[in-house]
C-alpha positions as a Markdown table, in Angstrom:
| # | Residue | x | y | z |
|---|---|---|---|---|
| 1 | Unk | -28.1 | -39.1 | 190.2 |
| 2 | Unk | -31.2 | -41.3 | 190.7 |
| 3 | Unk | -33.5 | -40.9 | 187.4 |
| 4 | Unk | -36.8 | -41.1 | 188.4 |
| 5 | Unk | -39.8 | -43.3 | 185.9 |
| 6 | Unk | -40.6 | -40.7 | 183.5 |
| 7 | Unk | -38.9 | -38.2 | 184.9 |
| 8 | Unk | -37.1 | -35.4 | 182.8 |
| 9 | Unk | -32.8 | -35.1 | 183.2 |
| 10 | Unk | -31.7 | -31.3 | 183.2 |
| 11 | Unk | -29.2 | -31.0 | 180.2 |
| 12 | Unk | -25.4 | -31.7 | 180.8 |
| 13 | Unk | -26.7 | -34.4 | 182.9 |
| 14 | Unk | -24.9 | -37.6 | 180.6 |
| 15 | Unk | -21.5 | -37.0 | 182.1 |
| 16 | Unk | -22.9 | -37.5 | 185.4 |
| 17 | Unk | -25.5 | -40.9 | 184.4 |
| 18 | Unk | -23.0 | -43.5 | 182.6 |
| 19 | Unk | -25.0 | -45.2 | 180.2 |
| 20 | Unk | -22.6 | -48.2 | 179.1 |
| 21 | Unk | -24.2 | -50.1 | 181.6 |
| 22 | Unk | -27.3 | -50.9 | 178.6 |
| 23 | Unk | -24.7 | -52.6 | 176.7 |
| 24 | Unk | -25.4 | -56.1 | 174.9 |
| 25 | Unk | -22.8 | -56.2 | 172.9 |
| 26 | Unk | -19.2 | -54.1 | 172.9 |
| 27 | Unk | -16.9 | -53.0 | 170.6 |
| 28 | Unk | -13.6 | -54.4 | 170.4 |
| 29 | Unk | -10.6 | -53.4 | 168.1 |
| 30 | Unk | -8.1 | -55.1 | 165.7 |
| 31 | Unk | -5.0 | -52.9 | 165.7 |
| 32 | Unk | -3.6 | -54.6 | 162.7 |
| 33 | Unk | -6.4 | -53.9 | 160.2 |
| 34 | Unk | -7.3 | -50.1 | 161.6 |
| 35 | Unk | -6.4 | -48.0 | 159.0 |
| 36 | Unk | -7.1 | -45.0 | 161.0 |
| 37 | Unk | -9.8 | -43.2 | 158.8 |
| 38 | Unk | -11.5 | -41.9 | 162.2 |
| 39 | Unk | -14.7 | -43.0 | 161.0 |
| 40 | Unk | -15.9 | -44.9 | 164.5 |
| 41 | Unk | -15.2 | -41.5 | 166.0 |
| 42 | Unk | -17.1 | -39.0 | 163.6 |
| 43 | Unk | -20.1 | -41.6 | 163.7 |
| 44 | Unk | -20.2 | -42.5 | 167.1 |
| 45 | Unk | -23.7 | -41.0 | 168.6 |
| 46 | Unk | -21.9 | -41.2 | 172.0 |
| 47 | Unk | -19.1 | -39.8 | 171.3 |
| 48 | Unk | -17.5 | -43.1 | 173.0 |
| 49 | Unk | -14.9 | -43.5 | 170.2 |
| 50 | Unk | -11.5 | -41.6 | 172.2 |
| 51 | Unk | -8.3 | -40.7 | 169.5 |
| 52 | Unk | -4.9 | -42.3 | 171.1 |
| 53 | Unk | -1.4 | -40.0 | 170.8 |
| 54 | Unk | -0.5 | -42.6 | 168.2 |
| 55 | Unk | -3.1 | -41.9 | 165.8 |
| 56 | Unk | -5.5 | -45.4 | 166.7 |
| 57 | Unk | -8.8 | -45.3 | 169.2 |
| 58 | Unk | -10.2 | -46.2 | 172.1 |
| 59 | Unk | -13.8 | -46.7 | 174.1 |
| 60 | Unk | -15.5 | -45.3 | 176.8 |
| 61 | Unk | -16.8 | -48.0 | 177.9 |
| 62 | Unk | -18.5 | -45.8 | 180.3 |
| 63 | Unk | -20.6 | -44.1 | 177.6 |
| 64 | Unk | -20.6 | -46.9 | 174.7 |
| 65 | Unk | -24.4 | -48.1 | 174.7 |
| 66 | Unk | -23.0 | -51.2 | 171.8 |
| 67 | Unk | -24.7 | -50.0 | 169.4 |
| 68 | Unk | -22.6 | -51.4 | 166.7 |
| 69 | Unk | -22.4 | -48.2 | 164.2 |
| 70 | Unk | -18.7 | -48.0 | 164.5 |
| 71 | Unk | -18.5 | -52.1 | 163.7 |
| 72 | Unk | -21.0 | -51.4 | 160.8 |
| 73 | Unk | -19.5 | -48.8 | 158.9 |
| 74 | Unk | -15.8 | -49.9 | 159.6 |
| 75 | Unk | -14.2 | -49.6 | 156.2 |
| 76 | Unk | -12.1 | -52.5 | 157.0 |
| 77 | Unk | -14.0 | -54.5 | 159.7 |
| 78 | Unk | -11.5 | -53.6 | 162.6 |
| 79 | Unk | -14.4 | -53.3 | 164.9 |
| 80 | Unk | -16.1 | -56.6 | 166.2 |
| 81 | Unk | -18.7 | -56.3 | 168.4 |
| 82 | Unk | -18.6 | -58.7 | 171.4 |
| 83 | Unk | -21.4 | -60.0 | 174.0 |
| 84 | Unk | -20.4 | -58.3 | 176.7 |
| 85 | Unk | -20.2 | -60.4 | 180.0 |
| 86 | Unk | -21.2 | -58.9 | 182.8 |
């Protein structure tokens, strides 16, 4: 779907417009220092952040726009955020 300038999306719309495409930066994981607190996925305001079977995460990079929250309130700084290359 083609958004127009100032134009107004019909909700339900974001499954359909993948908005990781904004990204700067991205967030990449350290397995070893996740403690699995599932605190990137309760914050993320994409709802980017996916739970694996075996209890860790991954992104959507689809839907992540790199805005860092997830890095940012990591209790154990298992998130770094990247510059993406493109």
């Amino acid at each position: 779907m083609k958004i127009p300038i100032g134009g107004v999306c019909e909700p339900g719309t974001t499954m359909v417009n993948k908005t990781g495409g904004w990204r700067t930066y991205k967030p990449v994981y350290d397995y070893d220092k996740c403690i699995k607190c599932k605190l990137c996925e309760l914050l993320c305001p994409d709802m980017a952040v996916l739970p694996k079977e075996d209890g860790y995460f991954q992104f959507n990079y689809d839907y992540c726009k790199g805005c860092g929250i997830c890095a940012n309130e990591c209790p154990k700084s298992a998130i770094s955020m990247v510059l993406e290359e493109k």
